[in-house]
C-alpha positions as CSV (number, residue, x, y, z in Angstrom):
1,X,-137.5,-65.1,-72.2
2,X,-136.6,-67.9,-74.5
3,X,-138.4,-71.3,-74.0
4,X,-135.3,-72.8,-72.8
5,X,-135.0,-70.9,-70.6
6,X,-139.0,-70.2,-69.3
7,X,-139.0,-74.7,-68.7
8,X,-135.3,-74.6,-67.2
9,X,-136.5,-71.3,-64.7
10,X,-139.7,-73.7,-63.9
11,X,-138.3,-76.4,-63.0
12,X,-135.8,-75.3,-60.7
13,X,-138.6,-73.0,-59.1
14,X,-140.3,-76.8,-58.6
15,X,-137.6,-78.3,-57.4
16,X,-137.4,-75.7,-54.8
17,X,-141.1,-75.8,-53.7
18,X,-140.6,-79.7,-53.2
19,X,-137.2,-78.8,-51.0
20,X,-139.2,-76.1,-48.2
21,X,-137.4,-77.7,-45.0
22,X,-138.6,-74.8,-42.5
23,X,-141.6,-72.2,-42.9
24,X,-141.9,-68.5,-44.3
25,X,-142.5,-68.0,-40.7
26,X,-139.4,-68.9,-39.5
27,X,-137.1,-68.2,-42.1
28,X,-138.5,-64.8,-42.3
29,X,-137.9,-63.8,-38.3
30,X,-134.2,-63.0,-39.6
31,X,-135.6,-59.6,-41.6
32,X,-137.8,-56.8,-40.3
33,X,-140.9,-57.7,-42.2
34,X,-143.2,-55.0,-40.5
35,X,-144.9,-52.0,-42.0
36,X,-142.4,-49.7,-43.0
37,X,-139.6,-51.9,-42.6
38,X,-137.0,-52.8,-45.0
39,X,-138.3,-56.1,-45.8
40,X,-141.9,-55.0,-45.8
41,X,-142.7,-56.8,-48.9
42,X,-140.3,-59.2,-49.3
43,X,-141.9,-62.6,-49.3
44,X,-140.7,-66.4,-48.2
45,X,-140.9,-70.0,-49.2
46,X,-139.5,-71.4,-45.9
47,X,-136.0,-73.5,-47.6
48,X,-132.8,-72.9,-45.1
49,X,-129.7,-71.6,-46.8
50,X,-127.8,-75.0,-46.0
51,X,-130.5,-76.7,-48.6
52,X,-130.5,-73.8,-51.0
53,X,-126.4,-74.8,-51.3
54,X,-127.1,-78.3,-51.6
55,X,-129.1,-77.7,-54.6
56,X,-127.3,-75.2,-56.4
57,X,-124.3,-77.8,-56.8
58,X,-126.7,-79.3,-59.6
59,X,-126.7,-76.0,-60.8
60,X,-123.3,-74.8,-61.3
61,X,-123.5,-74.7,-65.1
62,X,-126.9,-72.8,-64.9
63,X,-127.1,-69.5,-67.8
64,X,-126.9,-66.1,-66.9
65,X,-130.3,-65.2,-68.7
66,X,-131.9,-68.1,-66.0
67,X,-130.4,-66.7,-62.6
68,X,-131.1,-63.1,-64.5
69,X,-134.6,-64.6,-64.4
70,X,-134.7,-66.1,-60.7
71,X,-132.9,-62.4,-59.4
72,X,-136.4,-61.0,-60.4
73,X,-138.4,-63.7,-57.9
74,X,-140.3,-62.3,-55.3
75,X,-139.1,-65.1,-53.3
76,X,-136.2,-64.3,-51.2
77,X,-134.8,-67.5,-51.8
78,X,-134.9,-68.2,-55.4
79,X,-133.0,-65.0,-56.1
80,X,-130.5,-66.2,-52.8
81,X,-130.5,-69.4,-54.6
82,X,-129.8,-67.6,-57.8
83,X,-126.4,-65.6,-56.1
84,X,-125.0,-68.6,-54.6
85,X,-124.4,-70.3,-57.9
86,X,-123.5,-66.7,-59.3
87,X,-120.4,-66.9,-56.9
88,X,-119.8,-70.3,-57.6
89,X,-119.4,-69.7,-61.1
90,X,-117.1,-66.6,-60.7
91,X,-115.0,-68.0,-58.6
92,X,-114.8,-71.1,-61.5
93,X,-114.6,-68.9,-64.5
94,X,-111.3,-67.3,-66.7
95,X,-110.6,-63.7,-66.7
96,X,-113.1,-62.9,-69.2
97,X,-116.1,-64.8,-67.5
98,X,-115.4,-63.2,-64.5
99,X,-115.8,-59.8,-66.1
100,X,-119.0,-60.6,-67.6
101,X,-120.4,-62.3,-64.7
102,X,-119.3,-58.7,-62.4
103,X,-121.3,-56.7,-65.0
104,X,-123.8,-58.8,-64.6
105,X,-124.2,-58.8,-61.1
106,X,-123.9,-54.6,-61.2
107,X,-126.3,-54.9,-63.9
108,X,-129.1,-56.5,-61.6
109,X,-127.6,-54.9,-58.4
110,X,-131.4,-53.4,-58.1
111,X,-132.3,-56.9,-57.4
112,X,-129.7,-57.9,-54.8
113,X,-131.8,-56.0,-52.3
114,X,-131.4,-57.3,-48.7
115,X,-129.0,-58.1,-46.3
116,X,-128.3,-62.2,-47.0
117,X,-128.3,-61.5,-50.6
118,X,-125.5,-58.9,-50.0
119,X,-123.7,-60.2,-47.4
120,X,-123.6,-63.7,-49.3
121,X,-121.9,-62.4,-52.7
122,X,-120.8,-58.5,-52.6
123,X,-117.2,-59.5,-51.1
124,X,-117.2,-62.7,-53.7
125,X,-117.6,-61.1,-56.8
126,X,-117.6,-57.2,-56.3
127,X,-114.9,-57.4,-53.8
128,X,-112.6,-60.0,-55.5
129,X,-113.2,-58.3,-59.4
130,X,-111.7,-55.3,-57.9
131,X,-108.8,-56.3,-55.9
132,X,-106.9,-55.5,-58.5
133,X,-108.1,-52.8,-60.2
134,X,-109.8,-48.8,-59.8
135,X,-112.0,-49.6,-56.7
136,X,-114.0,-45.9,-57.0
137,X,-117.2,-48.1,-58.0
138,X,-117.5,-48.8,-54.3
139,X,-117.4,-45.2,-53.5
140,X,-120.4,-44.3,-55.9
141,X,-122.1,-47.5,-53.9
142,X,-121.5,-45.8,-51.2
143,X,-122.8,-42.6,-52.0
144,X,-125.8,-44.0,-53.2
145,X,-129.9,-43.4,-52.1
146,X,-130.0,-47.1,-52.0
147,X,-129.3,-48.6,-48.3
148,X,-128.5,-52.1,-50.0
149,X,-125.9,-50.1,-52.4
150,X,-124.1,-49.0,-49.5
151,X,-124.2,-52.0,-47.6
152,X,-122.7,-53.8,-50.9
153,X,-120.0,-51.3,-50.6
154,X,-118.9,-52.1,-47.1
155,X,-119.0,-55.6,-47.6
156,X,-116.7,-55.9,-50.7
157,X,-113.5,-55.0,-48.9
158,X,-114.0,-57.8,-46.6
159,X,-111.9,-59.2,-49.5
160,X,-109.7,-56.4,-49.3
161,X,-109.8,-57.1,-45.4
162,X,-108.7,-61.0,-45.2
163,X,-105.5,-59.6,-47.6
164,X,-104.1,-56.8,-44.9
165,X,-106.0,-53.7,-47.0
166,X,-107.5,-51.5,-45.1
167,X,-108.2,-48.8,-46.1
168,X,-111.2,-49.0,-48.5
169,X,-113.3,-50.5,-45.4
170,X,-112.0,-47.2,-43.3
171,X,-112.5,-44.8,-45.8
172,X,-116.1,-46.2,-46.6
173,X,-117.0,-46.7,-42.9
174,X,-115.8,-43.0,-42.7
175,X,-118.3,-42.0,-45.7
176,X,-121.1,-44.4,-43.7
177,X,-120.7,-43.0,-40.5
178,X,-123.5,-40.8,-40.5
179,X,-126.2,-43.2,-42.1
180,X,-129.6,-43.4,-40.2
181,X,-130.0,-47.0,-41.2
182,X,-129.1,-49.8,-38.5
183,X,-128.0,-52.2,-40.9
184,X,-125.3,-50.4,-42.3
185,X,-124.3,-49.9,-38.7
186,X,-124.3,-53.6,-38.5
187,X,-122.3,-53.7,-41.5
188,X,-119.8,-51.1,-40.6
189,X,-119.5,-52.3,-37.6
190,X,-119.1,-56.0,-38.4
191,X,-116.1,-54.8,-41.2
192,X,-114.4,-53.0,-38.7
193,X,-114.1,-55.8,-36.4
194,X,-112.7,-57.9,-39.5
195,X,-109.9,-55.5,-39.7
196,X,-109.6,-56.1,-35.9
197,X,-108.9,-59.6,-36.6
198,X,-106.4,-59.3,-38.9
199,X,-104.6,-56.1,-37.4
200,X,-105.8,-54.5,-33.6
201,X,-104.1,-51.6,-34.2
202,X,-105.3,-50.4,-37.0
203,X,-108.8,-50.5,-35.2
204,X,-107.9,-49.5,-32.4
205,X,-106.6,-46.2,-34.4
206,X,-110.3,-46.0,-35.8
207,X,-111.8,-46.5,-32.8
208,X,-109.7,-43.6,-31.3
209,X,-110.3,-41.3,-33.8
210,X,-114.1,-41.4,-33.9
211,X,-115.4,-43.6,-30.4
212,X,-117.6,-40.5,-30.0
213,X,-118.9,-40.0,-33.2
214,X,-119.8,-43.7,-34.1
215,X,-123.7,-44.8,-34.1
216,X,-123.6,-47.2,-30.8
217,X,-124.5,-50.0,-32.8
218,X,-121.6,-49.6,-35.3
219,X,-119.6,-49.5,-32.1
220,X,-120.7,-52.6,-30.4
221,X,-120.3,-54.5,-33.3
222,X,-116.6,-53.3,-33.9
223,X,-115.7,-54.3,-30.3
224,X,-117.5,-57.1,-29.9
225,X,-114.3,-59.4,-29.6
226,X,-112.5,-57.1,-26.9
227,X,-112.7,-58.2,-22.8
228,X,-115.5,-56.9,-21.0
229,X,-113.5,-54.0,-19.1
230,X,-112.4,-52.4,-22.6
231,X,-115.7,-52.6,-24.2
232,X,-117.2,-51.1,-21.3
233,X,-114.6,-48.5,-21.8
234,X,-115.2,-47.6,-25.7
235,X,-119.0,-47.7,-24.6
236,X,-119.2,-45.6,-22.0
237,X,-116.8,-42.6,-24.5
238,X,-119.7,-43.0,-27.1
């Protein structure tokens, strides 16, 4: 790490401490922080995502080897803080920036390990990079040991999803159906009732097809925006 780039990483990392608005406590209760749990070790500052935004708008410009270096915190924020000016750039940047910055974010994927880092930049820069090109990346995600590969997966074709393309989030849900792990339930379930949004009956299809075979929580979380007496229904199939 360059000096540059050791002073620039410092005092953002100061910046931050002087910007805690909550506690590790609280901020933590989101994540299952328990022994054994997925966020076992992860470890909290206390800053709220709304001032982690704030402050990444001074940021924009920031170099790759300097949110490189804050994706390797320990601190759940700094490397949250670190992926919300990633997206901002990408969405900024030309055609050939954009590639660079999706390499870079598969590059350091290892780091983009839990559920808000994912869920804030997999569809922003994963999904969009692919839109238009070979999309089988997301199916070796998928495939992968790693729960917060697979969740990436999912959550890239919620880009696909807000354009009428289906069928990556159904294929992958398909692939994901028999995970043991509850958040990619959640996740399955929550892209599947983005697809419900934007066309029922293409859910409803899904829903048809595999009501019985479907991890309840994946379920409730596909139907969460049906009335009562048809969620009752798709329940009580399951």
């Amino acid at each position: 790490m360059s000096k540059n780039t050791h002073n620039l990483r410092e005092s953002i990392e100061t910046i931050l401490y002087k910007s805690i608005d909550s506690s590790p406590e609280l901020v933590s209760r989101f994540f299952k922080t328990s022994p054994s749990d997925y966020a076992e070790f992860e470890q909290f500052l206390g800053i709220t995502t709304p001032t982690l935004r704030k402050i990444a708008k001074q940021y924009i410009g920031l170099p790759l080897a300097v949110i490189e270096e804050l994706l390797q915190s320990k601190f759940n924020e700094e490397r949250l803080f670190a992926l919300i000016i990633l997206v901002s750039q990408y969405k900024k940047m030309d055609s050939l920036a954009k590639e660079d910055i999706y390499q870079f974010y598969l590059n350091n994927i290892n780091q983009i390990n839990n559920w808000n880092l994912v869920d804030i930049s997999a569809h922003h820069i994963i999904g969009c990079h692919l839109w238009s090109r070979d999309r089988s990346v997301l199916l070796k995600l998928a495939q992968s040991s790693s729960m917060w590969k697979k969740r990436i997966s999912i959550v890239a074709t919620w880009y696909f999803i807000k354009r009428q393309d289906f069928k990556y989030t159904i294929n992958i849900v398909s692939m994901l159906m028999t995970d043991k792990h509850d958040l990619i339930h959640k996740a399955c379930g929550w892209m599947l009732r983005e697809v419900g949004k934007q066309n029922i009956g293409t859910l409803k299809k899904f829903l048809n097809l595999y009501k019985t075979q479907m991890p309840r929580t994946m379920l409730r979380y596909a139907i969460e925006k049906f009335p009562k007496p048809i969620r009752k229904q798709y329940l009580l199939s399951n």
